[in-house]
N, C-alpha and C positions, 0 to 999 in steps of 0.2 A: 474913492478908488484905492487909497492907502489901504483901508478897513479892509476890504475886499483883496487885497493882496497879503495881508495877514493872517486874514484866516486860510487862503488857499495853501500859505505857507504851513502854517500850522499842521493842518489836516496831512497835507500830504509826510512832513516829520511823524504825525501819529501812528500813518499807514506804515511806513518805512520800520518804527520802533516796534509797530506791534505784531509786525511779520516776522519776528524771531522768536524763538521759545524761550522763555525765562524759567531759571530753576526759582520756586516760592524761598526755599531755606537757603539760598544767597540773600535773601533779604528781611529776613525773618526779626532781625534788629531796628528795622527801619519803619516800623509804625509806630501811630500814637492819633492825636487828636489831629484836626488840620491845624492848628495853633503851632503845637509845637515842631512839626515838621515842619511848616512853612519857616520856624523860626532858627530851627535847628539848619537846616538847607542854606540861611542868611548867613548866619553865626560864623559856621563851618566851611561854607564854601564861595558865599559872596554871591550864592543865585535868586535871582527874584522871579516873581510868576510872570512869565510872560502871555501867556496863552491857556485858554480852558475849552472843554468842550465837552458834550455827554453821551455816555454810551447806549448803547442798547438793554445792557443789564441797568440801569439807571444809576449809573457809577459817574461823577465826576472827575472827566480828567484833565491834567493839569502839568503844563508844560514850563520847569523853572530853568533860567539860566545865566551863565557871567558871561557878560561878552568880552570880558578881559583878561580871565583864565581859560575861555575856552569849555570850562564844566556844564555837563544840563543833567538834569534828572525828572523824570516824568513821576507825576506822581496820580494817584488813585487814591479819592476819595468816595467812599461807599457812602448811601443815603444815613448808616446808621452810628456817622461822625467819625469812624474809624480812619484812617489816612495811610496810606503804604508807598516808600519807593518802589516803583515796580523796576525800574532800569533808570542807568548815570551812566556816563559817559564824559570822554574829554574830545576836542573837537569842532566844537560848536563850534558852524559858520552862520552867519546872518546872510542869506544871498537874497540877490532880485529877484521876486518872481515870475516866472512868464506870463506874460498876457494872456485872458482865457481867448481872445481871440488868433492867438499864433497856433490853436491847439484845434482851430476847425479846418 
């Protein structure tokens, strides 16, 4: 049940972040391997990968974050190793999820 409320968590954060437009050259700094993002994301801001999932172009996405500052950053990993922040933010809450059955 936990499992199942993580990813409903998850997913609905991805819809949420991916309905806004991102400018690419805000972030044009922020790629590299998944190695070093993931590491660089640690280092820098204290966030860990919480959550992944895949897209329809066959991108892996990747949701990091501290639940102590507050920071997340999604991250996009492409099949061809490449890794990019696409969006960060401060913020982070961890909330309950609602039950899929409060939603029939």
């Amino acid at each position: 049940m936990a499992h199942l409320r993580m990813k409903i968590l998850i997913y609905s954060v991805l819809v949420f972040l991916f309905s806004f437009p991102v400018q690419a050259e805000m972030f044009s700094e922020t790629c590299g391997t998944n190695t070093c993002v993931t590491k660089m994301l640690f280092k820098k801001y204290g966030e860990l990968p919480r959550g992944m999932g895949l897209s329809y172009n066959g991108a892996v996405i990747q949701l990091f974050t501290n639940e102590i500052t507050a920071k997340w950053s999604v991250v996009q990993r492409q099949p061809s190793g490449k890794a990019c922040i696409t969006i960060f933010g401060d913020g982070w809450i961890v909330t309950t999820p609602i039950p899929a059955e409060a939603l029939n």
